[in-house]
C-alpha positions as CSV (number, residue, x, y, z in Angstrom):
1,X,-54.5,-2.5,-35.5
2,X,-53.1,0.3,-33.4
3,X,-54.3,-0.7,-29.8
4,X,-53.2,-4.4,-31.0
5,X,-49.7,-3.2,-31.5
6,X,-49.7,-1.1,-27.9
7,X,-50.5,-4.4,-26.1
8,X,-47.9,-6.0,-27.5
9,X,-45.1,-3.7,-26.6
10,X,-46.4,-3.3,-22.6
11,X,-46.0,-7.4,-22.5
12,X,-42.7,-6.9,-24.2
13,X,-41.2,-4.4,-22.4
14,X,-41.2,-5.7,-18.3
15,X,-39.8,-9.0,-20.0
16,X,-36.9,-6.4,-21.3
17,X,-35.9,-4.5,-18.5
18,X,-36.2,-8.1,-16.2
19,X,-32.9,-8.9,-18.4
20,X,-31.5,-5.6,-18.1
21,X,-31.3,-5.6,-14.9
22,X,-30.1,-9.0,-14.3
23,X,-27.1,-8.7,-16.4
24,X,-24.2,-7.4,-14.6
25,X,-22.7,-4.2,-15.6
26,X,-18.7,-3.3,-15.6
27,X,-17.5,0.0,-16.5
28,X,-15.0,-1.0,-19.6
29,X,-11.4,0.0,-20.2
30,X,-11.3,3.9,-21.1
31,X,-7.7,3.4,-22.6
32,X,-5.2,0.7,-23.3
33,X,-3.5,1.5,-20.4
34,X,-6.3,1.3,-17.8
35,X,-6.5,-0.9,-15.1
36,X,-9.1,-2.8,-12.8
37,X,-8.6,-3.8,-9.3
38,X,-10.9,-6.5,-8.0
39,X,-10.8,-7.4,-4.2
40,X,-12.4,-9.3,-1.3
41,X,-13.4,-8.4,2.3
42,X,-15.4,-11.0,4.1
43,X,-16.6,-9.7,8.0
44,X,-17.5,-12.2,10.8
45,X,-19.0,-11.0,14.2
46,X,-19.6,-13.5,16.9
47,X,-19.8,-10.9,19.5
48,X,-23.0,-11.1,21.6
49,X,-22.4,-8.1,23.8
50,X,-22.8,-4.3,22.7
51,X,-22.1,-4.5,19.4
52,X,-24.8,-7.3,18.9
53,X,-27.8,-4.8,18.9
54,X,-25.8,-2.4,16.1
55,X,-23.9,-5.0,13.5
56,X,-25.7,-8.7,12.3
57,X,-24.1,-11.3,13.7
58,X,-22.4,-13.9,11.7
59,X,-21.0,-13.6,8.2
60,X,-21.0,-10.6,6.2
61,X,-20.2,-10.7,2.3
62,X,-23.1,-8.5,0.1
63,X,-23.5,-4.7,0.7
64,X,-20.4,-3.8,2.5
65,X,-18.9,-0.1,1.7
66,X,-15.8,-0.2,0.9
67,X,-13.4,3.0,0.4
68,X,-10.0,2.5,-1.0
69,X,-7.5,5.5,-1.0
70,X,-4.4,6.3,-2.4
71,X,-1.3,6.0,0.8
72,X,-0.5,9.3,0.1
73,X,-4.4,10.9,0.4
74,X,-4.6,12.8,-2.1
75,X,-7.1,10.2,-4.5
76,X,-10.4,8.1,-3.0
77,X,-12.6,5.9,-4.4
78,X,-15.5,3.7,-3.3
79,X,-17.5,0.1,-4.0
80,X,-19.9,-2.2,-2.5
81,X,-19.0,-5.5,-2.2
82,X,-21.4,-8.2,-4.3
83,X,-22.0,-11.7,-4.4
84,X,-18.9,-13.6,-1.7
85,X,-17.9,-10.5,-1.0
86,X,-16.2,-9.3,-4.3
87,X,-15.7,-6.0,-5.0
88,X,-14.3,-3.5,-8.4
89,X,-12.3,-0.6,-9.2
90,X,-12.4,0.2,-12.7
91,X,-9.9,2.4,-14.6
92,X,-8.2,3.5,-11.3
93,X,-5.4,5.9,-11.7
94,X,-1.6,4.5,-11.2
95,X,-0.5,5.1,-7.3
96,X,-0.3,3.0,-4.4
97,X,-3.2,2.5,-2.3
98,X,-5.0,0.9,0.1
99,X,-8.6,0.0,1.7
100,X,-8.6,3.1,3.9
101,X,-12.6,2.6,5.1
102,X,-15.3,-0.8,5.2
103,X,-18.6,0.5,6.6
104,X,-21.3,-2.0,7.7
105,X,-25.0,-1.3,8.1
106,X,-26.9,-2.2,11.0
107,X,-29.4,-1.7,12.9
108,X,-30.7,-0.7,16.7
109,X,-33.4,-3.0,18.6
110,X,-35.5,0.4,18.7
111,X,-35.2,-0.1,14.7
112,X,-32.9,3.3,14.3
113,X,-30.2,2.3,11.2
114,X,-27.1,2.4,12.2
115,X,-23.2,2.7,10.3
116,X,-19.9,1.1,11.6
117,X,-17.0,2.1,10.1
118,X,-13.8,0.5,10.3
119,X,-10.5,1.9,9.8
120,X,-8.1,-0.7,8.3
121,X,-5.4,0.7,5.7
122,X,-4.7,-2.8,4.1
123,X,-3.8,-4.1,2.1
124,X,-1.3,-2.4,0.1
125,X,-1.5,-2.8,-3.8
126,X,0.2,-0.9,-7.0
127,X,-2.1,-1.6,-10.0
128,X,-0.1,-2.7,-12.6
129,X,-1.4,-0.6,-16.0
130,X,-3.6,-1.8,-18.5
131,X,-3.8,-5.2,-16.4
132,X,-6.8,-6.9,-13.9
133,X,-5.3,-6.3,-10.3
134,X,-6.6,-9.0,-7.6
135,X,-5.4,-7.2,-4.6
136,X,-6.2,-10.0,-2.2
137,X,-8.8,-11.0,0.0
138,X,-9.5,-9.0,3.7
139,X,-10.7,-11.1,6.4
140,X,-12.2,-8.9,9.0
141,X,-13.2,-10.6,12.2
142,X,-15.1,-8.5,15.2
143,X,-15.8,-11.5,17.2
144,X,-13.2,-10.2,20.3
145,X,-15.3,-7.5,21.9
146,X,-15.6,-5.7,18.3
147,X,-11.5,-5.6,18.3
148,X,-10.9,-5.5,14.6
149,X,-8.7,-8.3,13.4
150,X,-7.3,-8.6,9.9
151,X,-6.2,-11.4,8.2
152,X,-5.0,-11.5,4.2
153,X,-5.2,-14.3,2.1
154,X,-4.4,-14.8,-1.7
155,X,-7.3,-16.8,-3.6
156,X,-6.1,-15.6,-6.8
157,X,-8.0,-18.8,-9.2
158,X,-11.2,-18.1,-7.0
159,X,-11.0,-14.6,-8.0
160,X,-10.3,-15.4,-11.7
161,X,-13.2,-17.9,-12.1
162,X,-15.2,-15.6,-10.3
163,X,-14.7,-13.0,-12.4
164,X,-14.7,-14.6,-15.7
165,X,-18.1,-16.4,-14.7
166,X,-20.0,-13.2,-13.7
167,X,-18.5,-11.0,-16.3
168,X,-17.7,-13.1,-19.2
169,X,-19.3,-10.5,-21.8
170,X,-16.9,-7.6,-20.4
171,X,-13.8,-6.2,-22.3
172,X,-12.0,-6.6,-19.2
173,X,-11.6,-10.4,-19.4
174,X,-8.9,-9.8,-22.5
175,X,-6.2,-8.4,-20.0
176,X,-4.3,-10.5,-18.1
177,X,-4.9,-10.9,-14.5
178,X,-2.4,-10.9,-12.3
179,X,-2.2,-11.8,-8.5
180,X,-1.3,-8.7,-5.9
181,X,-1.1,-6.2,-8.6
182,X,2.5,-6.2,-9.3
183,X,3.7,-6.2,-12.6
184,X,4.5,-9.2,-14.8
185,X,7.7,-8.0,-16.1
186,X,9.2,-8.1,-11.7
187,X,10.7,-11.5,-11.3
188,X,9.6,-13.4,-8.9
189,X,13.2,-14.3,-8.1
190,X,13.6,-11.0,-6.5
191,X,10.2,-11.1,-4.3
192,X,12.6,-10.3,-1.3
193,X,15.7,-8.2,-0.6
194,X,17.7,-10.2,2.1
195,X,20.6,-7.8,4.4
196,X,22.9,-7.1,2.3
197,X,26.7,-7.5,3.2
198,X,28.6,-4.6,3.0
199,X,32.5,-4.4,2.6
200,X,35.4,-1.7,3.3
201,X,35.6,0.0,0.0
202,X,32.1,0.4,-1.2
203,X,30.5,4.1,-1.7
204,X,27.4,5.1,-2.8
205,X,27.4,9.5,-4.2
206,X,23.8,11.1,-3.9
207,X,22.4,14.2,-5.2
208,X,19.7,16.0,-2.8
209,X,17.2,19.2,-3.3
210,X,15.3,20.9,-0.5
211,X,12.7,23.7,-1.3
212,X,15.9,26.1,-3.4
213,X,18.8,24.7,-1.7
214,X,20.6,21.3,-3.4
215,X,23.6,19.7,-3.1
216,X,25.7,16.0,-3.5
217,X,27.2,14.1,-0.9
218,X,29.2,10.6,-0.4
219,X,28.4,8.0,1.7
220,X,31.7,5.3,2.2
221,X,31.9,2.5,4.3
222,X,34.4,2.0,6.8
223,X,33.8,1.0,10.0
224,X,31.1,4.4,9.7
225,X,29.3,5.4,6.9
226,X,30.9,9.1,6.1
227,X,28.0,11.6,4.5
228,X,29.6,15.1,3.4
229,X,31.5,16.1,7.2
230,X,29.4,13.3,8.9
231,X,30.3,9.8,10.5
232,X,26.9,7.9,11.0
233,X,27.3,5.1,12.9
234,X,25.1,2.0,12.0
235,X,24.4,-1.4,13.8
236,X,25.6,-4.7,12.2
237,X,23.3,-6.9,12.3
238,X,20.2,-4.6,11.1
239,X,22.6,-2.1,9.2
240,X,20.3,0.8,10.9
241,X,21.6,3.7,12.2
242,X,21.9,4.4,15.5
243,X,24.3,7.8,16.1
244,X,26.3,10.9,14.3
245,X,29.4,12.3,14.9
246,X,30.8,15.7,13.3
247,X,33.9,16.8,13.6
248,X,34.8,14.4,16.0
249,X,31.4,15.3,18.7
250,X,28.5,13.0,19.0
251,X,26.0,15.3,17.5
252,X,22.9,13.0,18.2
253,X,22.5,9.1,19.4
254,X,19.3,6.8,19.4
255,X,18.0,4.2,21.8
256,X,17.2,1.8,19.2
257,X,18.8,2.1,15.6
258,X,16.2,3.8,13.3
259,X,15.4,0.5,11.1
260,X,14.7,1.9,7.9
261,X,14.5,-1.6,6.1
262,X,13.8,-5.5,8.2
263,X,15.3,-7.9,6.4
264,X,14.4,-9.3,4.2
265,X,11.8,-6.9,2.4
266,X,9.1,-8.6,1.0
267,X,5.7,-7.1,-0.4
268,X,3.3,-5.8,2.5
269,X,5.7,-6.0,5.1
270,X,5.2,-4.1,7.5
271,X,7.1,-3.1,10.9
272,X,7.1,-0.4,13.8
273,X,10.6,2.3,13.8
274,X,10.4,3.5,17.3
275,X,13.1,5.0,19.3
276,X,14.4,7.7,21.4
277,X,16.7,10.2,19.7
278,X,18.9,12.3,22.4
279,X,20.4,15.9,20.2
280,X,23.5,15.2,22.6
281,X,24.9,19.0,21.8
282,X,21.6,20.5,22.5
283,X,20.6,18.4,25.6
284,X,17.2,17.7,23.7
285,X,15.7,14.5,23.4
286,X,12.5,13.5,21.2
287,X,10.5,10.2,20.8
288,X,9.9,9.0,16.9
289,X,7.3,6.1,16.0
290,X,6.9,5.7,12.5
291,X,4.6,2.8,10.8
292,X,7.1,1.0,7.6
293,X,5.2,-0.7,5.1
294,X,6.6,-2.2,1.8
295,X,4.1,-0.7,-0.4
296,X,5.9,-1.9,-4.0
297,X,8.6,-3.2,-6.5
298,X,9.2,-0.9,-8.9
299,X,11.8,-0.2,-11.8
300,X,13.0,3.1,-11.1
301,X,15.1,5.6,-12.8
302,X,18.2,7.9,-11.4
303,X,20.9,9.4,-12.7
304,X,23.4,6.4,-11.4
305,X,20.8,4.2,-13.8
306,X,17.8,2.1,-14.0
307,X,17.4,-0.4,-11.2
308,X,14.4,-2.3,-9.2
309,X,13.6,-1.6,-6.1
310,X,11.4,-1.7,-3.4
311,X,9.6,0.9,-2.5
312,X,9.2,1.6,1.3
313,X,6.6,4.0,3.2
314,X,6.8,5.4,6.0
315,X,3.9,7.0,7.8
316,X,2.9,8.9,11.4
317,X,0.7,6.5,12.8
318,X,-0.9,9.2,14.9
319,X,-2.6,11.0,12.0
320,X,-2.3,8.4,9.2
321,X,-0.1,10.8,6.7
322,X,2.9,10.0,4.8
323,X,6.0,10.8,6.2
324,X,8.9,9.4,3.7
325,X,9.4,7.3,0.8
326,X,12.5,4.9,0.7
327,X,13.5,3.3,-2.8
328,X,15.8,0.4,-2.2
329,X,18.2,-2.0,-4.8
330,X,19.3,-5.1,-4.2
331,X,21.8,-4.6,-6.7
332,X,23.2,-1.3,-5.2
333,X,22.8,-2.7,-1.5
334,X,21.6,0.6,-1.2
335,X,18.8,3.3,-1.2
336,X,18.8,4.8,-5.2
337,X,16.3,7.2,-4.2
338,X,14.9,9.0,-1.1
339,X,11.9,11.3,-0.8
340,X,11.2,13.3,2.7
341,X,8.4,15.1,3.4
342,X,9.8,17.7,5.9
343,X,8.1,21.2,7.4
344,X,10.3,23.3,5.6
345,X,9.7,21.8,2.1
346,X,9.9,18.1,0.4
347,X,13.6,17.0,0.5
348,X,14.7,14.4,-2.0
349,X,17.2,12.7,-3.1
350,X,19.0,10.2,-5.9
351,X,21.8,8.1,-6.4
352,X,24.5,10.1,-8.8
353,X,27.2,6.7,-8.6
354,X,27.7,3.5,-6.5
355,X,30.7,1.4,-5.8
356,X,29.6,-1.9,-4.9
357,X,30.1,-5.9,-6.2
């Protein structure tokens, strides 16, 4: 009776772990407030030249790497892509990030394995908390001589039904699933922040804090925005600005104006700042190139009051780190908050007050 009962459970068992192992497994929700990205890279290579003998040619969707890291570096995590190319995040902490890294495995005609790695840093995404994030899908084509192109598209019911379909048993499919990660209660009225127009009489009093020194100062708009003992002249038509006088001598002056914001700000914009700042007093001049990305709209708190804004990046394209953070209001027509990350310590600042229609 015993050996009959020992037969039975080895021609049970293989049938068991057959459906174990083709059932899809998601990590679940570890709190309310817990969120899950899902994205899409898809990687063509038409090239038949060098790169031919270390990437597959044609379409790659299954079994790339993926690496997605927070814009300010201080938080990484990683995937493989499945099935058309899908990949997921579970329970990812709230920041901003993007896909830092997609790695492809090849191989050599001598049969050596080889990795490619590609650098990309898009797209940008702010996981909305306790929702399903579809962050977009990545095209990545290699077919120019191995240049990397990008190209991002929004398939957002293609990603629902995918997701639903493969994981229709997983908790996750109770959340609701929003397109680009941004959350539900953002209007989609305000998706973009035209120029504002500014007018004599309008003033906008911050409050700043470097390493232990602080302080407030008062920006009013004449014909130049005055800041404490300052005149900062700014171009009309972009509203960047371009020179500073004190006490009536040009202190410094730029080739270009330093463009801050290009209207209109949208999500995932994304723009070079590059010009040539002369230190007139000094006789010094310096060259700045900044990469500008909107990374997010968020609803953000200062002392002059609650507002949304959009949240702007900026980042030294040389060694990838963050530089600044720019929080503009459409309904200030200003920056509410500023955040600098300088040599001598992190200098920030908020709006205090505003006078503007």
């Amino acid at each position: 009776m015993v050996a009959k009962s020992t037969k039975l459970l080895f021609a049970v068992f293989p049938v068991f772990c057959f459906v174990i192992a083709c059932t899809p497994f998601l990590l679940g929700p570890s709190e309310p407030n817990s969120s899950l990205v899902i994205g899409r890279v898809v990687v063509s290579n038409k090239f038949p030249g060098s790169l031919s003998g270390l990437l597959p040619l044609g379409t790659l969707e299954r079994g790339l790497d993926i690496e997605v890291e927070s814009r300010d570096g201080k938080q990484s995590f990683k995937a493989t892509t499945e099935e058309q190319g899908y990949f997921f995040i579970p329970n990812i902490p709230p920041n901003t990030y993007h896909i830092l890294h997609v790695t492809i495995e090849g191989g050599r005609s001598s049969g050596a394995k080889e990795r490619y790695s590609m650098t990309l840093r898009r797209p940008t995404f702010t996981p909305a908390p306790g929702r399903i994030n579809y962050v977009g899908t990545l095209f990545v084509d290699l077919s120019d001589r191995g240049i990397t192109k990008t190209q991002e598209v929004r398939e957002t019911e293609s990603a629902r039904a995918y997701f639903l379909q493969r994981y229709s048993a997983s908790p996750w499919t109770a959340r609701e699933f929003l397109p680009g990660g941004q959350a539900s209660d953002l209007t989609q009225a305000s998706a973009k922040a035209e120029k504002p127009e500014w007018k004599l009489g309008y003033q906008w009093t911050y409050s700043w804090k470097q390493a232990d020194r602080s302080g407030t100062y008062t920006r009013r708009l004449a014909y130049v925005v005055r800041s404490g003992n300052s005149d900062d002249y700014y171009a009309k038509d972009t509203l960047g600005n371009f020179a500073r006088k004190s006490a009536g001598k040009v202190v410094f002056k730029r080739s270009e104006p330093r463009q801050d914001f290009l209207w209109p700000l949208e999500m995932r914009k994304e723009w070079t700042n590059s010009y040539l700042r002369e230190n007139v007093q000094n006789k010094i001049s310096e060259t700045f190139n900044y990469k500008m990305i909107v990374a997010s709209r968020e609803n953000v708190t200062v002392p002059a009051g609650t507002f949304e804004a959009f949240k702007v990046q900026v980042f030294i394209p040389r060694t990838g780190k963050l530089f600044a953070e720019y929080w503009y209001s459409p309904v200030v027509k200003a920056p509410i908050k500023e955040k600098e990350f300088l040599a001598g310590g992190v200098r920030e600042a908020e709006l205090l007050h505003f006078k503007a229609d």
